[in-house]
N, C-alpha and C positions, 0 to 999 in steps of 0.2 A: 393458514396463509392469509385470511379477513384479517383477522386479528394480530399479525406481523404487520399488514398494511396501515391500519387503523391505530397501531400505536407508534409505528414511523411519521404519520399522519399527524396526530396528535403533537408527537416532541417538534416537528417543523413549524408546527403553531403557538407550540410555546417557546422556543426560540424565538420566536418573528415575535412573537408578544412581549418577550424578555428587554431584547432590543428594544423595542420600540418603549417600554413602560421606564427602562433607562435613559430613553431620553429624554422621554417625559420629565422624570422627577430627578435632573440632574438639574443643580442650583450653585449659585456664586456664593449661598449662606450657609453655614455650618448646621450640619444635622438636626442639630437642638434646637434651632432659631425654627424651621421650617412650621410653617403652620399646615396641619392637617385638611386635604382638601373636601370639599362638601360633599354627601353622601352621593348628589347628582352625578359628581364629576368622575366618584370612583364608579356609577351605576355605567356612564360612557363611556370610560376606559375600559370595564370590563366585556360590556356590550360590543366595545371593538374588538378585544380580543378575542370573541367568539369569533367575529366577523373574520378577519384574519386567519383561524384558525380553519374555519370553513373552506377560506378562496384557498388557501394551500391542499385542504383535501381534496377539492375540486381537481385542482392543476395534479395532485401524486396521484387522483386515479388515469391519466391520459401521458405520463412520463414514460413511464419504464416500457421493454420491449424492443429500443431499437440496439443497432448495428453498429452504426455511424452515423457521423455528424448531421450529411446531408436527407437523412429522416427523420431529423428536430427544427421545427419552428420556432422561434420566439414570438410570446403574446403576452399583453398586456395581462396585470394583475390587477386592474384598477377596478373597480367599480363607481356609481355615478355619486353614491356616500362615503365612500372610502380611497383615498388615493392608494397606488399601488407600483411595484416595483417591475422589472421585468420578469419572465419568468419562461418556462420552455417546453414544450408537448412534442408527440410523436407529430408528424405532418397529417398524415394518416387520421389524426383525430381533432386537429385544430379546430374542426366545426363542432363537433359535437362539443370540446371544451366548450367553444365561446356563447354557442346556445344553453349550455348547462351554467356557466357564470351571470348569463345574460337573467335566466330565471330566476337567480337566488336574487340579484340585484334587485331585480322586480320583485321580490319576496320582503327581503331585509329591507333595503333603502328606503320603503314607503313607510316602514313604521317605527325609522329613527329618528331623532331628533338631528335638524340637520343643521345648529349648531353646534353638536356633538363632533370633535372631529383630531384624530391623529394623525400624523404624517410618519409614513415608512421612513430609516434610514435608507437609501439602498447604495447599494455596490455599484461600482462602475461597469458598466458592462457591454461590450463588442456588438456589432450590427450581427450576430449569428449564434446559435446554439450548439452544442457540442453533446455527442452522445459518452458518457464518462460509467463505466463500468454498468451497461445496458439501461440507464435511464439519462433522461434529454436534462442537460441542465442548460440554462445562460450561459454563454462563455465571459468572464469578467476580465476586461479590459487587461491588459498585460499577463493575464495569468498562462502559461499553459496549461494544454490539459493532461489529464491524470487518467491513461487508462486501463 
């Protein structure tokens, strides 16, 4: 069951990382032209995608378990080095989430570089969260949900 969680963990961080590394290195210049960026640059990008890969473990250990809607919160994904997307917890644990985000922040942030720095895409998404087959997700902006 660890290791079901931890590899669903995993692929949501490299999603979020994929995204994000796509937007990175999308350009007006043809493949061939692009110059190779500095080993710094790739050291930050990668360093964020730890980062990211982490706040998503963070938030899938506090998701799953509910019912219905109104035992999901939505809560920031941000931290004070990394911006970040909406995201959604059981209500029930929103504290414990935001203390456990709170820590890593204070963990990671103090010894990045804080020029280092990516921006999330994120999805449009509604003032509320939505419980979609027993875990709390964002509700996105026009979408229904799926249960």
């Amino acid at each position: 069951m660890i290791a079901k969680k931890e590899n669903r963990t995993m692929r949501l961080g490299m999603v979020v990382a994929a995204g994000l590394l796509a937007g990175l290195m999308g350009s007006a210049r043809p493949a061939a032209a692009q110059e190779q960026p500095p080993p710094e640059a790739e050291a930050c990008v990668q360093e964020k995608q730890e980062i990211l890969a982490k706040i998503g473990a963070i938030a899938a250990q506090h998701q799953e378990g509910c019912t219905s809607d109104d035992q999901c919160a939505l809560v920031s994904l941000e931290i004070s080095c990394q911006p970040g997307c909406a995201g959604a917890v059981l209500a029930e644990r929103r504290e414990a989430f935001q203390e456990e985000l709170a820590a890593f922040d204070k963990d990671s942030c103090s010894r990045i570089d804080s020029s280092c720095g990516i921006a999330p895409m994120c999805a449009g998404v509604e003032r509320r969260a939505a419980c979609v087959k027993g875990v709390c997700r964002p509700r996105l902006a026009g979408a229904q949900p799926r249960r």
